[in-house]
C-alpha positions, -999 to 999 in steps of 0.1 A, spaced: 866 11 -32 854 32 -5 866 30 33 853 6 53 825 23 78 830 13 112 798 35 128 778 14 145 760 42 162 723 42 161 726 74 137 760 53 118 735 24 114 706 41 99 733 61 74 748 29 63 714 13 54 708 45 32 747 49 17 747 10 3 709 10 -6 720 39 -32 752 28 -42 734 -6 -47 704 7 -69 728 22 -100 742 -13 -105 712 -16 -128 728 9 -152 744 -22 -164 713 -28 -186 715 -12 -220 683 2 -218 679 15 -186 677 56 -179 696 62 -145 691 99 -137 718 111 -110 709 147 -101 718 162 -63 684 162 -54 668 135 -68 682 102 -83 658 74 -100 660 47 -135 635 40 -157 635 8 -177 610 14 -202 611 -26 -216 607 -39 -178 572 -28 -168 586 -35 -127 583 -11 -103 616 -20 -89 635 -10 -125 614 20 -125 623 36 -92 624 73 -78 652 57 -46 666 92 -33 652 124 -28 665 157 -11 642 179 -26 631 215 -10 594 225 1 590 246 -24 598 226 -58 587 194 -44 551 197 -63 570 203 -97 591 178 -96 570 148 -85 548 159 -115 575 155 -142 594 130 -128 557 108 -128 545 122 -162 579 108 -178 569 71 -161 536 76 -178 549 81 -211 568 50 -212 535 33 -198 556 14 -170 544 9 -134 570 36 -108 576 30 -75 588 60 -46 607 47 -22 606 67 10 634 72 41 646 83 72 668 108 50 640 117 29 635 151 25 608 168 24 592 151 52 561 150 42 565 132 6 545 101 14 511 121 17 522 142 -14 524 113 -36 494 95 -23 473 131 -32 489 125 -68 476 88 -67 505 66 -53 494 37 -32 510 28 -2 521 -3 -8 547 -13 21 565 -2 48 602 -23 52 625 -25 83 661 -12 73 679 -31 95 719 -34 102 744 -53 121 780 -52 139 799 -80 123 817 -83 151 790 -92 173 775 -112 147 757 -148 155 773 -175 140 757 -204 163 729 -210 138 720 -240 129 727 -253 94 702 -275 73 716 -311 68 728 -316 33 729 -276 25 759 -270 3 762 -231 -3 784 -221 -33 794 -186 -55 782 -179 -87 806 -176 -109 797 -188 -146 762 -181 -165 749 -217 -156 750 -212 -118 738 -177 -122 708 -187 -143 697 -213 -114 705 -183 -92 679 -164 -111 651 -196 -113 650 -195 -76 653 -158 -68 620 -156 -101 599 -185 -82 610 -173 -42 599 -140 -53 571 -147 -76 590 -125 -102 574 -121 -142 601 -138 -162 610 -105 -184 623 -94 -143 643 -127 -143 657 -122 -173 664 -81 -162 681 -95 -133 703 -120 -153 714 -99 -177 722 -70 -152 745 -93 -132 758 -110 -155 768 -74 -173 786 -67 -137 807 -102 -139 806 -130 -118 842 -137 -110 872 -117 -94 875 -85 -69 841 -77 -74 817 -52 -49 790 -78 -60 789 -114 -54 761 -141 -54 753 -178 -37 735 -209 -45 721 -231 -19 719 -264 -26 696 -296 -12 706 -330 -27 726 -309 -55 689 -290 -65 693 -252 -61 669 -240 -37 681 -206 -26 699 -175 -35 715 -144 -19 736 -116 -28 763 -96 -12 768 -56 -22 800 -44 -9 795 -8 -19 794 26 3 822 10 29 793 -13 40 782 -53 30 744 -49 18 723 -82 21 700 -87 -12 678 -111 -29 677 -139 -2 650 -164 -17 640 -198 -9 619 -220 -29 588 -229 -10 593 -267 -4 628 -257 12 612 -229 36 613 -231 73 643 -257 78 670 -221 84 683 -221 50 678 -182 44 696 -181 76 721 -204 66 725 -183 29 726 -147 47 753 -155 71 776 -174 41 776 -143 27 785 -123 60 810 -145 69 827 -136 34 820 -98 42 841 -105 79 868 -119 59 870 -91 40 871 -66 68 836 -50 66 823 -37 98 785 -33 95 764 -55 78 726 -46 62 698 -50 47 661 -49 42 638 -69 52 600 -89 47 579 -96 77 589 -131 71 625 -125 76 623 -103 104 630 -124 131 651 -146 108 679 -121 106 672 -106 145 687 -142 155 720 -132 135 721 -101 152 704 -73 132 683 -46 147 661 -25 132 674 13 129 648 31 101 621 22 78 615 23 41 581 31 29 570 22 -7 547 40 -25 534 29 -59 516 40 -95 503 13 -119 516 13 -158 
């Protein structure tokens, strides 16, 4: 396990977003037939029976000026080859700076820009209101984690061959013990209406895949879901606390107490 980071500097903040993002990403290796390629300069997977951009994902690159051409060329003619859709994800560690207009002149799209955004758990806002009736539990068999997966698949309007990715990657991981990853069921009148995951990797506690179904939206139970899973990170003695997040739950998680420290841009090519 790594040590706990405790740098809740502006420049700590934005590092800790990064460090977890990329320890979180290789989790995926989990999959059989997933390609994770680890070099110094450039790390992305390739999931050539998941035609996702998010299993198919360049997610680190320190590359100099003067190879940068080369290498975006090969590492986008191998995503071509397996016919899968890639996506480039973009940050304030990037290097070299200018990579976003690079891969749009080799026919990325834009596609998003995301807030990284982080939060000392010890100044952390617990006086949220709760849904009545919410019942927030772990995953820790296949059952739970498959209703885990049904919400996170309709929250996210996900294909069901990423569902099943998802479940089988997690469930590869193992859903009980000391483990760095740990999921939660939220429950209305016993139905499973959202999910979130906790990534304790990189000394930090990474927020992930916080999903409500749409007839359970806008009564705080992502709120209620992200700070279950805080509250578990406290206990543990995590310091910082992050995550990315949709326009939608911006303001959502700046009532807990997260700020926005860097930004994530997302640039995409079809299959």
């Amino acid at each position: 396990m790594s040590a706990i980071s405790r740098d809740v500097t502006s420049v700590g903040m934005a590092a800790a977003i990064e460090a977890n993002l990329n320890a979180a990403f290789p989790l995926f290796s989990s999959l059989p037939s997933i390609e994770l390629h680890d070099e110094p300069a450039l790390r992305w997977l390739i999931t050539p029976d998941v035609p996702f951009p998010l299993f198919n994902h360049v997610y680190w690159t320190r590359l100099p000026q003067e190879s940068i051409d080369v290498r975006v060329e090969e590492v986008r003619e191998r995503f071509a080859a397996c016919q899968v859709p890639m996506m480039w994800s973009i940050g304030p560690f990037t290097r070299p700076s200018d990579l976003g207009s690079r891969l749009e002149a080799r026919g990325a799209a834009h596609a998003e820009d995301l807030p990284g955004m982080a939060l000392d758990l010890q100044a952390l806002n617990e006086d949220v209101p709760s849904p009545d009736g919410l019942a927030i539990e772990g995953v820790g068999n296949a059952e739970s984690l498959r209703e885990y997966v049904d919400v996170a698949k309709v929250g996210f309007e996900l294909p069901e061959v990423v569902a099943q990715a998802f479940f089988d990657a997690f469930g590869a991981l193992g859903l009980v013990g000391d483990r760095p990853v740990r999921h939660y069921v939220g429950r209305l009148d016993r139905e499973a209406v959202a999910s979130a995951t906790l990534v304790l990797m990189a000394g930090i506690a990474g927020i992930y895949n916080v999903a409500t179904l749409p007839k359970a939206r806008r009564q705080g139970v992502g709120a209620a879901m992200t700070l279950a899973a805080l509250r578990e990170a406290c206990k543990l003695g995590y310091r910082i606390g992050i995550l990315q997040s949709s326009a939608a739950g911006f303001n959502v998680y700046r009532r807990l107490g997260f700020e926005q420290y860097s930004t994530y841009s997302v640039y995409v090519w079809a299959a």
